[in-house]
N, C-alpha and C positions, 0 to 999 in steps of 0.2 A: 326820377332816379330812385326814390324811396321805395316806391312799387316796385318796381325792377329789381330790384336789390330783396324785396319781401319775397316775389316769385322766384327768383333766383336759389334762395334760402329754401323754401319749401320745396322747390324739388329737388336741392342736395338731399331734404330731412326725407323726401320718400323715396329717393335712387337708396340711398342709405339703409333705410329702415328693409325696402326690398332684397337690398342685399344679405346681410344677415339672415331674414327668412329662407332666402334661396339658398343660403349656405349650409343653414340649419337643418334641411331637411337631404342636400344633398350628401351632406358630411356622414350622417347616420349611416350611409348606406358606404360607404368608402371603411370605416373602424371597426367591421366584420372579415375576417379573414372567410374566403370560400369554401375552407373543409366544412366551416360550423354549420351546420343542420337552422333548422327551427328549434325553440327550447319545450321541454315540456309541454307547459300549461300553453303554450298558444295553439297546440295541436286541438286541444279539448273546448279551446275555445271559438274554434274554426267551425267544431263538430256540431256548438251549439248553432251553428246558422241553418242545420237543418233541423232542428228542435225547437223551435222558436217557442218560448214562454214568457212570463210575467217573473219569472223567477227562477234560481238554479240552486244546487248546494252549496256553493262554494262564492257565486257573484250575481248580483242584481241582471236585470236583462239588457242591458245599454250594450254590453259588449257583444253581446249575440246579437243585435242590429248591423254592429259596424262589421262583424261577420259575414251577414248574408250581403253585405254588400260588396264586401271581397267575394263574395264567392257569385254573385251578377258578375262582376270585372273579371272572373278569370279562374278567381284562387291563387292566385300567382305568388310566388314572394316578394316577388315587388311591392303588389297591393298590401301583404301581409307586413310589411315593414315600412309602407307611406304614411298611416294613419299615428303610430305614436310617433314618427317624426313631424307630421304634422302638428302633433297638439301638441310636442316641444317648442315647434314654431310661435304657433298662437301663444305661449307663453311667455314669449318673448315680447310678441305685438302687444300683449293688455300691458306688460309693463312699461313699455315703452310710451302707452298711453298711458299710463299713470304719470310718468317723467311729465307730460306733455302736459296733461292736466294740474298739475303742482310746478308748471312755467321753468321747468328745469331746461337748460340750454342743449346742443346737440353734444356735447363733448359728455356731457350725462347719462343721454341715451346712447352715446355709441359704449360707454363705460360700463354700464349696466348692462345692454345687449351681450358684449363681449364676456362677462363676467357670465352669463348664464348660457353663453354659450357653450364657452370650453369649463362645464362642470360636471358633477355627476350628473345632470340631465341629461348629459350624452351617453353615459351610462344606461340610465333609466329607459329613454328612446329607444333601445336598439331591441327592445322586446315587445312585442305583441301581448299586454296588459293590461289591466285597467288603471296600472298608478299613473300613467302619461296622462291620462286623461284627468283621472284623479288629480294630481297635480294644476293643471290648466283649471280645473273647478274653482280650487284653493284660491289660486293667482285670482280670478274674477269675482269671487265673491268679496274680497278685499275692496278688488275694484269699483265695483257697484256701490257699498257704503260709502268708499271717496267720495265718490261720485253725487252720491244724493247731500252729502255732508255737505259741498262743495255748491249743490246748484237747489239744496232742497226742491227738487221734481221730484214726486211721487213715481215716477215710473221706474227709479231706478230699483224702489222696492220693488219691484214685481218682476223684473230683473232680477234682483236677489235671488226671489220667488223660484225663477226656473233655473237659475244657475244649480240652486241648494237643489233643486228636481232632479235636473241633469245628473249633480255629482252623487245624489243620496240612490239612481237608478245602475249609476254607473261603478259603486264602490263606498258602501259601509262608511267608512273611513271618514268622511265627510262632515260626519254628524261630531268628533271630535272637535273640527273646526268650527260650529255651530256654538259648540258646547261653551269654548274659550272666546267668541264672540259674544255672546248674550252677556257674562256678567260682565265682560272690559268694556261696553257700554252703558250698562246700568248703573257703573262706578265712575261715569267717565261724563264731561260736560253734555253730554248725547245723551243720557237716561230721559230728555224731553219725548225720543223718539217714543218710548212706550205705550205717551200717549197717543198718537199719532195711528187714527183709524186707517190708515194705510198699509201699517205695519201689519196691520193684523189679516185684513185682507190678504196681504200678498202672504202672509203665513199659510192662510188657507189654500190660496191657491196652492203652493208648495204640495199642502197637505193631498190635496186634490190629485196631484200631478205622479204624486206616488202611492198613493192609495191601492194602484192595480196590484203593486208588489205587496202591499202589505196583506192583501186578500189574499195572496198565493201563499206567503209564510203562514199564516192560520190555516186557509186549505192543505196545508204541508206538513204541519206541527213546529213552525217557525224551526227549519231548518238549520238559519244561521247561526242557532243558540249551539246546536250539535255540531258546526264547522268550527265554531268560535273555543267552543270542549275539549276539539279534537286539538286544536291550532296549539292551546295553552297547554294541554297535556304532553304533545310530539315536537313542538316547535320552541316555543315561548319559554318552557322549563330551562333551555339553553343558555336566554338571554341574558347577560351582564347589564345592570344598570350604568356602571362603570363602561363598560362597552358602549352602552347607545350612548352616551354623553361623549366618547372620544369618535367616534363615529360620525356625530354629530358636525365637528370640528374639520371633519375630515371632507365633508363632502363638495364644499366652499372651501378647502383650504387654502387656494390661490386667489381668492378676492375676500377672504375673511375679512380685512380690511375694511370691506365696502360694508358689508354686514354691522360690522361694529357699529362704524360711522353712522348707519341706519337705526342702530338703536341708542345712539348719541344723541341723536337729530332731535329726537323728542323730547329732549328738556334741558340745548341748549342753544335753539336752533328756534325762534320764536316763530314764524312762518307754521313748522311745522307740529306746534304747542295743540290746536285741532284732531292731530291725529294719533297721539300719545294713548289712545284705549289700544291700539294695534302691539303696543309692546306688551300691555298688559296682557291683551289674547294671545299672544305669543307665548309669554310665562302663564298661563292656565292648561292651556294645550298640553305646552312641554308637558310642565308638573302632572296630570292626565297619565301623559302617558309612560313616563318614567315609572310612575305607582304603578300601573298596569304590565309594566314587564312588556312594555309591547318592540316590535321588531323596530330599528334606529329609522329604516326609509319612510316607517308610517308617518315622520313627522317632514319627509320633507316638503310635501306643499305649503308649509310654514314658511318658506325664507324666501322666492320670489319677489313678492313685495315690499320686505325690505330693500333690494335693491334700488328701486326708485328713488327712497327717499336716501340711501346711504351716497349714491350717487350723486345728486342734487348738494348733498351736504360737502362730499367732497372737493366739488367743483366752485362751489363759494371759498373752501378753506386755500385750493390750488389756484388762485383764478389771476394770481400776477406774481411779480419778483422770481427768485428763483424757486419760490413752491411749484410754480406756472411748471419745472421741468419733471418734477414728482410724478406729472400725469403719465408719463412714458415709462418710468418705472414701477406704475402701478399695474399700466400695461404689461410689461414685460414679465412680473410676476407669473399676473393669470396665466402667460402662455406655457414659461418654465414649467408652474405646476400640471398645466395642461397635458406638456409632455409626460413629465413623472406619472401622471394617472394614465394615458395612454398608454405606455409602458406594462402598467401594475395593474389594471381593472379594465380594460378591454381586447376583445378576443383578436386582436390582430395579426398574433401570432399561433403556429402550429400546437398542439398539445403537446408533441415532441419538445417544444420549445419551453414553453413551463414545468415541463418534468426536469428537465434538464437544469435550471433555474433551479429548483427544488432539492436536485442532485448537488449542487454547489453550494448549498445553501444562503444564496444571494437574496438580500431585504426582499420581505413582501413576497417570498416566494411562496410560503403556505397560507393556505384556504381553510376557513372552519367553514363547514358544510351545517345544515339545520341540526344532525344527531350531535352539535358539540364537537366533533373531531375534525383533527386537520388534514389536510390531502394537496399534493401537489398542486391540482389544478381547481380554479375556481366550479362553484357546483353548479352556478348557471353554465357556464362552458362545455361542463361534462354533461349535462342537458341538453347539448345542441350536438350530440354526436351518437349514432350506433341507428337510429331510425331508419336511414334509408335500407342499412343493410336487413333490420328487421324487417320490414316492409317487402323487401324484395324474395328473402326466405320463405312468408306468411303465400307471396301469390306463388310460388312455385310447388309448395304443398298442398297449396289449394287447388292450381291447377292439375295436378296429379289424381285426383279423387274423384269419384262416381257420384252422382249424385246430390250436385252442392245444395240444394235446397234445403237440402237436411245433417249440414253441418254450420257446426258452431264455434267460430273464432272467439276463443274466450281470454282476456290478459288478465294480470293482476293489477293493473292498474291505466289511469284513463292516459296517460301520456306512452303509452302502448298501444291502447285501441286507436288514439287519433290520428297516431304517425300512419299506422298503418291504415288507417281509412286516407288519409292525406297524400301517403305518398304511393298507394295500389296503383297497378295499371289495368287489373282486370275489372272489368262490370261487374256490378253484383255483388264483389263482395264486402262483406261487414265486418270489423274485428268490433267485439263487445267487451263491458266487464261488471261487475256483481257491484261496485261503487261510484262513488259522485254521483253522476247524474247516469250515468252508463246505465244502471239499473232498474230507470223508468224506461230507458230505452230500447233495451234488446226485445227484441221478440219471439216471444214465447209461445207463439197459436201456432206449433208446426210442429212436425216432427224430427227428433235431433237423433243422429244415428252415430254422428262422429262430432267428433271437438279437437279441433287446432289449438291445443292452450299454452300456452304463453304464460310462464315463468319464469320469478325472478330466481337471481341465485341465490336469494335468501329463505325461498320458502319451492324447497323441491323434495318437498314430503308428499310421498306416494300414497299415503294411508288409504284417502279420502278415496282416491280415483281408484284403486284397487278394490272399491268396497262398491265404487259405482259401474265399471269398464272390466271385460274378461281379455283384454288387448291393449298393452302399455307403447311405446315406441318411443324414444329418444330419437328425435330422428335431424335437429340441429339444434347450434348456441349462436349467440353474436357473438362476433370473436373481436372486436372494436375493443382493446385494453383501455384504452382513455375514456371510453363512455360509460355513466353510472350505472347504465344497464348492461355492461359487460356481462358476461357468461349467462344471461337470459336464456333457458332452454327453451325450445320449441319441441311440444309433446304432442302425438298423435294417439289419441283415445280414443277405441273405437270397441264395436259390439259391446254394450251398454247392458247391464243386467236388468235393467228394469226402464218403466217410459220415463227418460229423464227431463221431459219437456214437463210435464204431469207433476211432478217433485218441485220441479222450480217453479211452475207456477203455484203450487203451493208454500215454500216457502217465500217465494216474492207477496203473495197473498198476507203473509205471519209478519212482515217483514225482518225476516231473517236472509232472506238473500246476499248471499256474500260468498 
């Protein structure tokens, strides 16, 4: 009967466990309203799956992998929106194995599952980026230290190994997590591990695993140091310390609770006395990146694994009397709050509908956008709108002209060139542009007699083009008022005074192309 009862149990834990995964990745696709487009950056990052490198401007090459394998399946959106709900998912399975491994009962795991379900990770998931993945890095490299702590096997260093590989190929960012790892155990009963020829190995290996990109940033003049320039100059200037800290608060706001309880756990809560360097890397991390003015999301692969243990902790505190009834209102929180962010932070409603919101001045109706200012609708949302229409403008001017082989789709920027490679229906054609990676990529061995250029409405100064073209033409705009590329003109430049293929490869040469 005991067996029976043991199999019985275990298939609740993986009918259970399966569920939530299958929720997780289903729900992703249900919290998008159907006007919203693709956002920006996933355009650009679609484009890398036919440029496949060791390295980019802007992100390591993991993501141009999961790319070209959307674009084997199809390119579809579907494929384009499976993989960070996927690795929402997996985020959820490593913590659940953590519950598991640290003998935490099911009402822990369904606690925890539930709590990271309805968060901003559903947020985060509904983009095509590298933080979902990034995030799941986070979640497992936690993991894997548990883990070796827990059974001292050497292998789960080497695990570590490719996790740190994985996430150092797939997003920068990673290495923060390293950073606040290394002294919370140096300080912490575990400083043994350093001696531990295994550690080191599996460092190397690490070393090893990313070594290709590091060859490409030196062939490149270590790019990232120029994105990184660029990020703190344009982006980062913005940021409120005070901001990322309430931010911070905000992102777990309906299971903060559990959060707490996770960092309770570790020094009142003897079981978990082991694993008390984890709160320290937590406060290294933060303190990191607070000093650094870095943006509030870079820190969210930070608090996943708290859950495991805040959950475990609370399940001991609720576990009879009438605390035993607390669990349902612990529940009932996360959904409440669940709602209110559903509401306020994801696209499920029309643009119409947050204008409107904005117009009333109802909570939570304005959005600070990266330049600091605030605007009705949020700036990822207005990221996910005006593309098709550009898209469809770009081939009807294209298919109008003689010629094509010696015209040049030029944008001002890469979330223009890639909608418009994305969402083309004619062969053939290319939208480019003078940055990010755009600039390794156009092709210059030809000759250019005309240019489709694609402007924004902030830079529709003719100087340049007047000094280069004896033929201007305004010939349309995107007329999408809610999308940040609203009044984008689309310019026809044509009879060129001079070989302007010849010029650009020489300023591409100087590298002044831009």
């Amino acid at each position: 009967m005991a067996i029976k009862g043991m199999e019985t149990q275990k298939r609740l834990n993986q009918l259970l466990l399966f569920s939530f995964l299958f929720f997780k990745i289903i729900i992703q696709y249900l919290v998008v309203n159907p006007v919203y487009e693709l956002q920006r950056d996933e355009y650009l990052h679609l484009d890398q799956a036919k440029h496949l490198a060791w390295g980019y401007h802007s992100v390591p090459p993991v993501t141009s992998w999961i790319s070209w394998m959307i674009l084997q399946l199809g390119n579809s959106h579907f494929w384009v929106k499976f993989f960070p709900s996927l690795f929402g998912a997996l985020t959820i399975l490593i913590v659940w194995k953590t519950i598991e491994s640290l003998k935490g009962n099911l009402f822990a795991r369904t606690l925890a599952a539930t709590a990271l379900l309805f968060s901003v990770l559903i947020r985060i998931n509904i983009l095509y980026q590298p933080n979902s993945l990034d995030i799941l890095c986070w979640t497992f490299l936690y993991y894997a230290i548990i883990r070796f702590i827990q059974t001292d096997d050497k292998k789960w260093l080497y695990w570590l190994a490719v996790g740190v590989a994985i996430g150092f190929l797939n997003k920068y960012n990673i290495a923060f997590c390293i950073v606040g790892i290394l002294p919370a155990l140096a300080l912490s009963v575990h400083k043994r591990l350093y001696l531990n020829k295994h550690f080191y190995f599996a460092g190397l290996l690490a070393l090893l695993l990313i070594s290709p990109n590091l060859v490409w940033q030196y062939q490149n003049g270590f790019p990232v140091f120029a994105h990184m320039k660029e990020l703190a100059e344009t982006q980062l200037v913005h940021v409120s310390r005070i901001s990322f800290f309430k931010e911070q608060l905000f992102f777990f706001i309906g299971s903060i609770v559990i959060l707490f309880a996770g960092f309770v756990s570790f020094f009142t809560y003897a079981p978990f006395k082991p694993y008390r360097f984890l709160f320290w890397a937590f406060v290294f991390t933060i303190s990191i990146f607070v000093f650094l003015k870095a943006k509030a999301y870079y820190a969210i692969g930070l608090y996943p694994i708290f859950f495991a243990f805040g959950s475990i902790y609370i399940s001991q505190l609720l576990s009879n009397g009438w605390k035993f009834y607390l669990r349902y209102a612990l529940v009932a929180m996360i959904l409440f709050f669940f709602y209110l962010m559903l509401e306020i932070t994801l696209p499920i409603y029309t643009p119409e509908k947050y204008v409107k919101n904005a117009e009333q001045k109802l909570s939570f109706s304005e959005h600070t956008w990266e330049d600091g200012k605030k605007y009705p609708i949020s700036q990822d949302f207005a990221d996910m709108l005006g593309w098709k229409e550009l898209a469809h403008k770009v081939d009807s001017i294209y298919l109008s002209l003689p010629n094509k082989e010696s015209i040049l789709i030029l944008c001002d920027n890469y979330g223009q060139a890639g909608a418009i490679n994305y969402y083309t229906k004619v062969d053939g054609l290319q939208a480019d542009a003078f940055n990010t990676d755009y600039d390794k990529w156009v092709n210059l061995d030809r000759q250019i007699n005309t240019v489709i250029r694609i402007k924004t409405a902030k830079n529709l100064s003719s100087t340049r083009d007047l000094s280069l073209f004896n033929k201007i033409t305004t010939v349309s705009k995107l007329e999408n008022p809610f999308a940040r590329e609203s009044g984008t003109r689309l310019i026809l430049l044509e009879q060129p005074k001079i070989d302007l293929a010849a010029l650009l490869r020489e300023e591409r040469a100087k590298g002044n192309l831009q």
